[in-house]
C-alpha positions as CSV (number, residue, x, y, z in Angstrom):
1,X,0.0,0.0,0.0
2,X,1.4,3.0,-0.8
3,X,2.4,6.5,1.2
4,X,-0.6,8.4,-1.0
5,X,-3.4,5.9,-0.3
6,X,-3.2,5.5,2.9
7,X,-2.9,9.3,3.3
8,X,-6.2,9.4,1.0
9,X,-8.0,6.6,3.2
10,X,-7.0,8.5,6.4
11,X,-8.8,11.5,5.5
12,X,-12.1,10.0,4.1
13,X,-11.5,8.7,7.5
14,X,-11.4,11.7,9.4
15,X,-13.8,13.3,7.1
16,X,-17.1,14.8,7.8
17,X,-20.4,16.2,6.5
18,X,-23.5,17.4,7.8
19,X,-27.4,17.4,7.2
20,X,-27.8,20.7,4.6
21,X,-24.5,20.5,3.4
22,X,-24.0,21.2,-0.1
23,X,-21.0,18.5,-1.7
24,X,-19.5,17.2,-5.2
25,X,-19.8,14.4,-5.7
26,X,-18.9,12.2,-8.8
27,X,-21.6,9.3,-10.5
28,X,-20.3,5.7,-9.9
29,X,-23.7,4.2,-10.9
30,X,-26.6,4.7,-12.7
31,X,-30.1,2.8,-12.6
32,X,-33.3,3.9,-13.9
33,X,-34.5,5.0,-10.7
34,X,-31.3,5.8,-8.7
35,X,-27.7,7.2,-8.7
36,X,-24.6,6.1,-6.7
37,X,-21.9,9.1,-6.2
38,X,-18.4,9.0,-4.8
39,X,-18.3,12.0,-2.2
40,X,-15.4,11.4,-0.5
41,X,-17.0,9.9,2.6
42,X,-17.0,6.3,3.9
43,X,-19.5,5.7,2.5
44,X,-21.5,6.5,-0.7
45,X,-24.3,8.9,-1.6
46,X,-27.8,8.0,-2.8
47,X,-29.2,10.1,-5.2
48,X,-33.3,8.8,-6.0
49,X,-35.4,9.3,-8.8
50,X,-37.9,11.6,-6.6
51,X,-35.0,13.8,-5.0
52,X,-33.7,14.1,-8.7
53,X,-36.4,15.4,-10.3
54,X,-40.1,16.0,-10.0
55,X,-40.6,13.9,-13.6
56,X,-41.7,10.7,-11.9
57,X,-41.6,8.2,-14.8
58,X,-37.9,9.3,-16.1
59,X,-35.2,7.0,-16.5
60,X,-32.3,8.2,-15.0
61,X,-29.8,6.3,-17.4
62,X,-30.7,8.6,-20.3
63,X,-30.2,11.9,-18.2
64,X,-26.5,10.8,-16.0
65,X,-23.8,8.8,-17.2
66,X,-20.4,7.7,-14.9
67,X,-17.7,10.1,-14.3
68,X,-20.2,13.1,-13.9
69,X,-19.6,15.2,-11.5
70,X,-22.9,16.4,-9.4
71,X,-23.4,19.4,-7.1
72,X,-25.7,17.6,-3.9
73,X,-27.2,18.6,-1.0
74,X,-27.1,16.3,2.1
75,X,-30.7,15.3,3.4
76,X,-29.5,12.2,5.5
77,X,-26.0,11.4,6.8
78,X,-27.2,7.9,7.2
79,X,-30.5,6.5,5.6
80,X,-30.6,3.8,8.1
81,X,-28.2,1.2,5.7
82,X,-25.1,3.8,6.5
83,X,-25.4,5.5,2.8
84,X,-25.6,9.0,2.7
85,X,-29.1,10.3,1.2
86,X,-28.7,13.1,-1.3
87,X,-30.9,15.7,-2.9
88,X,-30.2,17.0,-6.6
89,X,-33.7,18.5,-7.0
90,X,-34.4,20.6,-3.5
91,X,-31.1,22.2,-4.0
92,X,-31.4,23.4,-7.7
93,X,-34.9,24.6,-6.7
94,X,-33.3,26.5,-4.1
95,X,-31.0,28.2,-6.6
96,X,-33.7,28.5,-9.3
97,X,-35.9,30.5,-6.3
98,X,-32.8,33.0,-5.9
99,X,-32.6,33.1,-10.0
100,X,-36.4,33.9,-9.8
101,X,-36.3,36.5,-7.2
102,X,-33.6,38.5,-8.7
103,X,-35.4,37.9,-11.9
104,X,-38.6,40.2,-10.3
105,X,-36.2,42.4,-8.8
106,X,-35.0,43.4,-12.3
107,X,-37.9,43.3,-14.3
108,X,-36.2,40.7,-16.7
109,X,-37.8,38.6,-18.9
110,X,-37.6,35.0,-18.8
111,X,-38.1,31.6,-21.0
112,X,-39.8,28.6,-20.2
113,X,-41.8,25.9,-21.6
114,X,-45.2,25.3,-20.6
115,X,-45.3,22.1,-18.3
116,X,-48.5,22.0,-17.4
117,X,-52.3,23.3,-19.0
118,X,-54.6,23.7,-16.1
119,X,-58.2,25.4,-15.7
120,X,-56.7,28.8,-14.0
121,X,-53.5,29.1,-16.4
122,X,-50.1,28.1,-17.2
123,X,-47.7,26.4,-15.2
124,X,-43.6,26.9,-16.5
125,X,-40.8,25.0,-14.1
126,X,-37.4,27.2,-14.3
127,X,-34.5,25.7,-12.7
128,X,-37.0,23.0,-10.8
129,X,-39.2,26.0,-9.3
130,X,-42.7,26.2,-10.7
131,X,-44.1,29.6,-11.7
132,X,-47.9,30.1,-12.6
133,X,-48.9,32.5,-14.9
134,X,-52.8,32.7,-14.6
135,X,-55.2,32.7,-17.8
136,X,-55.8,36.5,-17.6
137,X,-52.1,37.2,-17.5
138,X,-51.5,34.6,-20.7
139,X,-52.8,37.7,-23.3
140,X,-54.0,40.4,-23.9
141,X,-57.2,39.0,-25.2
142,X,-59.1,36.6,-23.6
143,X,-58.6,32.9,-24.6
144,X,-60.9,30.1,-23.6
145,X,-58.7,27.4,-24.4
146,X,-55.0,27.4,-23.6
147,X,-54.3,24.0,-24.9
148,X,-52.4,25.5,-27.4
149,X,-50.0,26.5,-25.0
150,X,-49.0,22.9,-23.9
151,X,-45.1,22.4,-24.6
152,X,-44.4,26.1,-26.4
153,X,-41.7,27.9,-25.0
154,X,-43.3,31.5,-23.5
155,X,-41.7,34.6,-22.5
156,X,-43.0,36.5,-19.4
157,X,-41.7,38.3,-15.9
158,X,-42.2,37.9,-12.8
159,X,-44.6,40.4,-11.1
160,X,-44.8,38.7,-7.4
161,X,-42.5,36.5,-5.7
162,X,-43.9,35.3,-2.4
163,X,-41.6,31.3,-1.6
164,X,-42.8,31.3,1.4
165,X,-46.6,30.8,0.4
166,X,-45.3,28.7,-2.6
167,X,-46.5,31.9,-4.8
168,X,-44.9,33.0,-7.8
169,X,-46.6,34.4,-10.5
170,X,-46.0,35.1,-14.1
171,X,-46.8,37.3,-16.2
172,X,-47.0,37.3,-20.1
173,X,-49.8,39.3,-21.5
174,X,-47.7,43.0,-20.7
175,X,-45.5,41.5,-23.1
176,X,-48.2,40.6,-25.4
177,X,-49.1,44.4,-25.0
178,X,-45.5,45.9,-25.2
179,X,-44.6,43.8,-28.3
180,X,-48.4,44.7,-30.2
181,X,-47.9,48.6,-29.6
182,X,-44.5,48.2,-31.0
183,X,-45.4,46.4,-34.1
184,X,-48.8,49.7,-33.9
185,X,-46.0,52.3,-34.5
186,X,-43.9,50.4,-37.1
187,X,-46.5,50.4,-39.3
188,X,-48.0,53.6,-38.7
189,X,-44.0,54.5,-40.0
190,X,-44.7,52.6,-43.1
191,X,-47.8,53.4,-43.5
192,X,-46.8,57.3,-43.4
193,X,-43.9,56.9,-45.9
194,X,-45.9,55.0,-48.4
195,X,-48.9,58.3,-48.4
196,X,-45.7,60.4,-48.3
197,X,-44.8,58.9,-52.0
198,X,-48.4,59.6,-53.2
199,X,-50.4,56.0,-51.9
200,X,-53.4,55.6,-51.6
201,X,-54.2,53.5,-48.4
202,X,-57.4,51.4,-50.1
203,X,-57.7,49.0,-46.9
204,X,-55.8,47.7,-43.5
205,X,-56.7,45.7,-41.0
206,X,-56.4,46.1,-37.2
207,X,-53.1,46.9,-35.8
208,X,-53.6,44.6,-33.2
209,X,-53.7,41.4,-35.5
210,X,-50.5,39.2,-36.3
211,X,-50.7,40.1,-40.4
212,X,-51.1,43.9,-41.4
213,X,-52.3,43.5,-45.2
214,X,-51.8,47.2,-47.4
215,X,-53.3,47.0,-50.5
216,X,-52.0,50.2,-51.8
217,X,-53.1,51.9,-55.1
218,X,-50.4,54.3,-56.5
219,X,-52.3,57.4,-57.6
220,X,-50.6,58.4,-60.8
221,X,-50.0,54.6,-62.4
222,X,-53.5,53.3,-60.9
223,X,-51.1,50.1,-60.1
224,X,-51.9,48.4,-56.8
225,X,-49.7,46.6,-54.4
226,X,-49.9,44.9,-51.5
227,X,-47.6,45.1,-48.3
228,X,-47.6,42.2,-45.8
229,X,-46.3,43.0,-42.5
230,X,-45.7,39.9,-40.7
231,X,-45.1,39.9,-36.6
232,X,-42.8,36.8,-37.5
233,X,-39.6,36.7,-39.3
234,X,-36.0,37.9,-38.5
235,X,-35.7,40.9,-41.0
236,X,-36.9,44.2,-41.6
237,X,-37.4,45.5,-44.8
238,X,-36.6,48.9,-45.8
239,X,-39.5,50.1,-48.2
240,X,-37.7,53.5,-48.6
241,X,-34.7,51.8,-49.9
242,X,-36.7,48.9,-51.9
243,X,-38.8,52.3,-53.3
244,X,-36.1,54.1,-54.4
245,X,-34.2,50.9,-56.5
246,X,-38.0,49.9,-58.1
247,X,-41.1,51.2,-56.4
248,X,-42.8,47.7,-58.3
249,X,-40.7,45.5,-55.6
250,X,-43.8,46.7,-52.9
251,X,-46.0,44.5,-55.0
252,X,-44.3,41.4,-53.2
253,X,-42.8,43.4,-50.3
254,X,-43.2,41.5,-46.8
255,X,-42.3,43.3,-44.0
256,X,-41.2,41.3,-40.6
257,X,-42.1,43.4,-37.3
258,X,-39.6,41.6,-35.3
């Protein structure tokens, strides 16, 4: 046996942890239901499928592989069979509650997919803590159904942060609002350089829609074109510039918002 190893064995000897205490640990096994770490202890540390994560039907071997290393909380120092129980999922909800609450302190806007549909609203999980964003904070118009919410990843900020009473709340329809007036006043931009070049505004549908239609007839050709403005897309078009090399490129001009 040699000088280092027995120096290594002496301090997992002498080593000790405590109830609370966050570790590092390092996977030596994986099961479906169940993960064996290294934590330098005398003994190893359980990690469960429930104290994992709150998806109670995953396999763990798809999501943790040996020779990862693993930030833990302690929960037991000995589960009554002298391994050390572990928690994965109380400690990154503890760190995704700190994430949240600086989150509403600044106003930020946050991403999340919808986990759950229920009757009141949406439900999004960030960093294993749950926000609920209610149906009347989903939009700015009112929608019956919200199925179509189910799985789509949602923008929104936090407007009240309570842990304590387990109540956080989201909010996405001031976004809804912020990003709608937005798109109002870029096409009221358009819409003011097209008259300014002699247009003649024939129709357009509300501002408030996701597709803003222009039909335009030019007053001294009698030729018609039609702008689509689209709340989708990754480019904006510059109609002055697209005018000015050939005013008959508004005929197919589309126009992203974004």
């Amino acid at each position: 046996m040699s000088e280092l190893t027995f120096e290594q064995m002496l301090e997992e000897s002498l080593k000790t942890i405590h109830t609370g205490e966050v570790i590092e640990g390092t996977v030596i096994d994986v099961k479906p239901d169940e993960i064996i770490l290294n934590i330098g202890y005398k003994s190893d540390g359980i990690l469960t499928r429930n104290e994992y994560t709150n998806e109670s039907n995953v396999d763990l071997t798809t999501l943790v592989k040996p020779g990862d290393k693993m930030e833990v909380k302690v929960l037991k120092v000995n589960d009554g069979e002298g391994q050390v129980l572990l928690t994965y999922k109380r400690l990154a909800a503890e760190k995704g509650s700190k994430r949240l609450e600086e989150a509403f302190e600044n106003k930020e806007v946050l991403k999340a997919t919808v986990s759950q549909v229920m009757t009141g609203g949406l439900s999004v999980v960030v960093d294993e803590t749950k926000v609920f964003i209610p149906a009347s904070l989903v939009s700015d118009t009112f929608e019956k159904d919200l199925t179509k919410y189910n799985g789509q990843e949602i923008e929104f900020i936090i407007t009240e942060f309570n842990p304590k009473k387990r109540r956080i709340i989201g909010d996405r329809k001031q976004l809804v609002a912020a990003k709608k007036a937005q798109m109002k006043e870029t096409v009221k931009k358009y819409h003011d350089f097209l008259e300014s070049k002699g247009a003649e505004i024939i129709f357009s549908n509300n501002w408030g829609m996701k597709k803003l239609a222009y039909p335009i007839k030019k007053k001294t050709t009698g030729f018609y074109y039609l702008i689509e403005f689209k709340a989708e897309g990754s480019v904006i078009a510059d109609l002055e510039t697209a005018y000015k090399r050939d005013e008959r490129l508004l005929r197919f001009l589309t126009v992203s918002l974004d």
